[in-house]
C-alpha positions in Angstrom: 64.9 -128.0 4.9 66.3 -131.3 2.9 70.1 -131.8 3.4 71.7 -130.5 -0.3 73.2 -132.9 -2.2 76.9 -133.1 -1.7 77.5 -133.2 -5.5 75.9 -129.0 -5.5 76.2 -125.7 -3.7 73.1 -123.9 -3.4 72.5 -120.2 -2.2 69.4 -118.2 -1.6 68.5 -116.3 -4.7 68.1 -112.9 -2.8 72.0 -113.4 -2.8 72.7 -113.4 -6.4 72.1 -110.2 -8.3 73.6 -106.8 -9.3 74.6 -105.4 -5.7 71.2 -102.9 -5.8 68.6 -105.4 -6.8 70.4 -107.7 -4.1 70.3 -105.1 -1.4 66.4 -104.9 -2.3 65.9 -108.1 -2.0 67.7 -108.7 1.2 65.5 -106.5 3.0 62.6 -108.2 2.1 64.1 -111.2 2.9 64.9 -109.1 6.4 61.5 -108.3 6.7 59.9 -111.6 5.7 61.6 -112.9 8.8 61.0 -110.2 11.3 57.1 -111.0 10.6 58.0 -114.7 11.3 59.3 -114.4 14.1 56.9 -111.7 15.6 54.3 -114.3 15.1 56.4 -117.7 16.8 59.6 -116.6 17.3 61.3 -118.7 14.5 62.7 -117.9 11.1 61.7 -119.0 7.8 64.0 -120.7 5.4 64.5 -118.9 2.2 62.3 -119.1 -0.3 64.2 -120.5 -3.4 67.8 -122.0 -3.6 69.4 -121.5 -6.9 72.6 -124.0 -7.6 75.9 -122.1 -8.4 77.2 -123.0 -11.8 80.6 -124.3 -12.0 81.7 -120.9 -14.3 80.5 -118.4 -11.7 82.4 -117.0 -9.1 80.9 -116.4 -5.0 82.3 -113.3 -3.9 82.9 -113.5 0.2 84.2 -109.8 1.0 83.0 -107.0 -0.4 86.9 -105.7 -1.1 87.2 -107.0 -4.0 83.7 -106.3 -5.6 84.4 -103.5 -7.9 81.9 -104.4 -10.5 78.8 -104.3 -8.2 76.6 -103.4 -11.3 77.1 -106.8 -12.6 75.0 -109.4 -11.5 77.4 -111.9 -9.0 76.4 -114.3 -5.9 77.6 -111.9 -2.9 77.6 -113.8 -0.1 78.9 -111.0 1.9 76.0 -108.9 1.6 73.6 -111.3 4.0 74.2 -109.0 6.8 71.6 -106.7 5.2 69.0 -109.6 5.9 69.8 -109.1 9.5 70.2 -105.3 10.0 66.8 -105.4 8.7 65.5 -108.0 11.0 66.6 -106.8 14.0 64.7 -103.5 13.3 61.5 -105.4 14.7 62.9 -105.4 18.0 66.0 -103.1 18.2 66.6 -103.7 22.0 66.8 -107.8 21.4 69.3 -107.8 18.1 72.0 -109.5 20.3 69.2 -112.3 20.4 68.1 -112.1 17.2 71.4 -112.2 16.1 72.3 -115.6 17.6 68.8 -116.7 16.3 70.0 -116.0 13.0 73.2 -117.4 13.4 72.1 -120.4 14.7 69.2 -121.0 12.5 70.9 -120.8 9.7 74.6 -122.2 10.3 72.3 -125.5 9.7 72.8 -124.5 6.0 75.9 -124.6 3.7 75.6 -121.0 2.7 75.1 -120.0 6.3 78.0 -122.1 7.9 79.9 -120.3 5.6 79.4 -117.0 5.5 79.7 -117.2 9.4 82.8 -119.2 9.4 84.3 -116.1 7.4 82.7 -113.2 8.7 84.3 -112.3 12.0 81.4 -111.8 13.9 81.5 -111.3 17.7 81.1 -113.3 19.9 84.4 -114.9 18.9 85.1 -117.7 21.9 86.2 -120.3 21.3 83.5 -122.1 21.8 81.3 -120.3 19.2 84.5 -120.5 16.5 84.3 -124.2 17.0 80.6 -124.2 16.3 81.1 -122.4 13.3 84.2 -124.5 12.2 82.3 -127.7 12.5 79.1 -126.3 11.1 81.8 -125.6 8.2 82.9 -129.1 7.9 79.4 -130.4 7.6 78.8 -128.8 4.2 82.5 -129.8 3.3 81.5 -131.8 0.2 78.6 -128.7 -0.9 81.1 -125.9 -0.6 83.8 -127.7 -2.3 81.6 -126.9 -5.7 82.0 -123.1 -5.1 85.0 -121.0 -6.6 85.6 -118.2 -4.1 86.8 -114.9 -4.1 87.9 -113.7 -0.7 90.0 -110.5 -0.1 92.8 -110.3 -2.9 91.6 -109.5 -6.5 91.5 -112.2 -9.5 92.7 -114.3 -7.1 89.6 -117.3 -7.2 89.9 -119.7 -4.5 89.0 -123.3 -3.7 87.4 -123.9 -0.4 90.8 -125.1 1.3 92.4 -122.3 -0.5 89.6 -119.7 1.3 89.2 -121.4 4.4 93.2 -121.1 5.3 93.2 -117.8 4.1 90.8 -116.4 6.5 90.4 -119.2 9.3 94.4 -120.1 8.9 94.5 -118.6 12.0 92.7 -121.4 14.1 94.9 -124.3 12.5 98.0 -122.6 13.5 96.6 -122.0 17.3 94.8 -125.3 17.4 96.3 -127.9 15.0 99.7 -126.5 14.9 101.0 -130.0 14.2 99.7 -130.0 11.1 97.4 -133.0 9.2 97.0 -135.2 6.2 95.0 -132.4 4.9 93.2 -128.7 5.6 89.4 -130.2 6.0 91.3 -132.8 8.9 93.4 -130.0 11.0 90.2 -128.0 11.1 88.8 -131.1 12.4 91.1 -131.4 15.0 91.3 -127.5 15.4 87.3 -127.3 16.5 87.3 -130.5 18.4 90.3 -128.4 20.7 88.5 -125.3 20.8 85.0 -126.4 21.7 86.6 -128.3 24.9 88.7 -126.5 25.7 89.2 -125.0 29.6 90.1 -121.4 30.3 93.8 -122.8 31.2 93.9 -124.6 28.1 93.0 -121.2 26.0 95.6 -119.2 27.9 98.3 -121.2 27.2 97.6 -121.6 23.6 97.5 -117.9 23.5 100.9 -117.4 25.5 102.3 -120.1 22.7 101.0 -118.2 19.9 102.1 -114.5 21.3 105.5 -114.6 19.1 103.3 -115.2 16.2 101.1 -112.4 17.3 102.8 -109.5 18.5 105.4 -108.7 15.9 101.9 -107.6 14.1 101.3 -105.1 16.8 100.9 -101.4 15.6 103.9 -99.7 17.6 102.5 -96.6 16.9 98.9 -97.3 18.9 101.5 -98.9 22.3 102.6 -96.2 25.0 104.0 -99.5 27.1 105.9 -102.0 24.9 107.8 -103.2 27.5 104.7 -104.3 29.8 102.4 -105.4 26.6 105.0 -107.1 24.4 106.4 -109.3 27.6 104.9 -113.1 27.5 105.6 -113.0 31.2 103.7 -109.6 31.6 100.7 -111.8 29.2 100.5 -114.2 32.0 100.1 -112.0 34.4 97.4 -110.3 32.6 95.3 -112.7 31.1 94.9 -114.1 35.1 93.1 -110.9 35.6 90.5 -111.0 33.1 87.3 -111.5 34.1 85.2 -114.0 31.8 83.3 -111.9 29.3 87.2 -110.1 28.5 88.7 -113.7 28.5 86.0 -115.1 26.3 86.3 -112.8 23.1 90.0 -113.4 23.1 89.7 -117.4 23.9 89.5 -118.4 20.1 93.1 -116.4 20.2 92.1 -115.4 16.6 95.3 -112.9 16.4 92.9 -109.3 15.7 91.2 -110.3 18.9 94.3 -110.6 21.0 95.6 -107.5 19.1 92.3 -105.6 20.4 93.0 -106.9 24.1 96.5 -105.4 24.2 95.6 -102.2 22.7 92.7 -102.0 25.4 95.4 -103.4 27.9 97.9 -100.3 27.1 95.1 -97.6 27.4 94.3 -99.2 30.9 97.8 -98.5 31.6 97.5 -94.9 31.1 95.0 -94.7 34.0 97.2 -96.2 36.7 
């Protein structure tokens, strides 16, 4: 596919829609691909790209989509192109999954909607990937108006990018920059090079931020999981899988490890 002009943003049509006709044509979409790649392995690129008028709104999370009879671009709703694609091979959707993101990161819409959508794996490794894939399209996505997860709230792309990829600046470019699009910059550049060391001390850094975040009522053993020295300790014993999904140190993933670090605690 042709690089999009920098003056547009373009989505897939299958993503605009009332939410119903959408769903429909999202699994065809799902389906077109699965044949694809049954025959070479690849994916095709969509069909038709439609440019997103300056008066209409792209709706990111589905949170905030009460009105799902009215037609809308839903970016959100591109994960039903993939459940149904990995139908053709059920056993290989990790694969297809990557396939999927990787194919189609190359694409504003795609860089996007994975930049936002939380998706594991979360190292930091694949976060910077997704960041910089992100700051390709900069100049594209910058046409969009965006609304995330707080209603009537419409966003610029600064305005939706530090609302639900803040997270990474604060962990990565906590020094802050001459603007959001540069400490995002500087934020992936970290993250993709960064060594194991390097990830666990920017996690210790961050823990003050973190923790005070921590549902009390899910800890039996605040004293061991809310201790920095304790977090030391622990993330030492990690083996690389565990380390990886919390080396991004997006703040629900280190949550997740100390939740799963107090039930282990239960057993000893």
């Amino acid at each position: 596919m042709h690089s999009l002009p920098a003056t547009t943003l373009q989505l897939p049509s299958f993503l605009h829609g009332p939410s119903i006709a959408i769903k429909s044509k999202t699994k065809a979409e799902g389906r077109r691909c699965g044949k694809q790649y049954q025959l070479n392995g690849t994916l095709p690129q969509p069909r038709e790209l439609r440019r997103v008028a300056p008066n209409e709104v792209v709706f990111t999370h589905d949170v905030v989509d009460f009105q799902d009879q009215l037609p809308a671009w839903r970016l959100y709703m591109l994960p039903e192109v993939m459940m149904t694609l990995y139908d053709v091979d059920e056993k290989n959707h990790r694969h297809l999954g990557n396939l999927y993101e990787t194919t189609f990161r190359e694409t504003a819409w795609g860089a996007l909607f994975f930049a936002l959508s939380g998706r594991a794996p979360e190292s930091a490794e694949r976060i910077a990937l997704r960041l910089q894939a992100v700051l390709r399209f900069w100049d594209s996505l910058q046409h969009g108006r965006y609304l995330h997860k707080k209603l009537n709230t419409f966003m610029t792309l600064e305005e939706l990018m530090t609302d639900a990829c803040g997270w990474a600046m604060d962990a990565w470019s906590p020094e802050g920059g001459a603007s959001v699009c540069a400490r995002f910059s500087v934020a992936a550049e970290r993250m993709a090079r960064a060594t194991r060391e390097e990830c666990a001390e920017t996690i210790l850094r961050q823990l003050p931020r973190i923790l005070p975040f921590a549902d009390r009522h899910r800890i039996t053993h605040p004293q061991v999981v809310m201790d920095s020295t304790a977090w030391r300790e622990h993330l030492a014993t990690l083996d690389a899988a565990e380390f990886e999904r919390i080396s991004a140190v997006r703040p629900g993933a280190v949550l997740q490890r100390l939740y799963i670090w107090d039930r282990q605690l239960d057993l000893q």
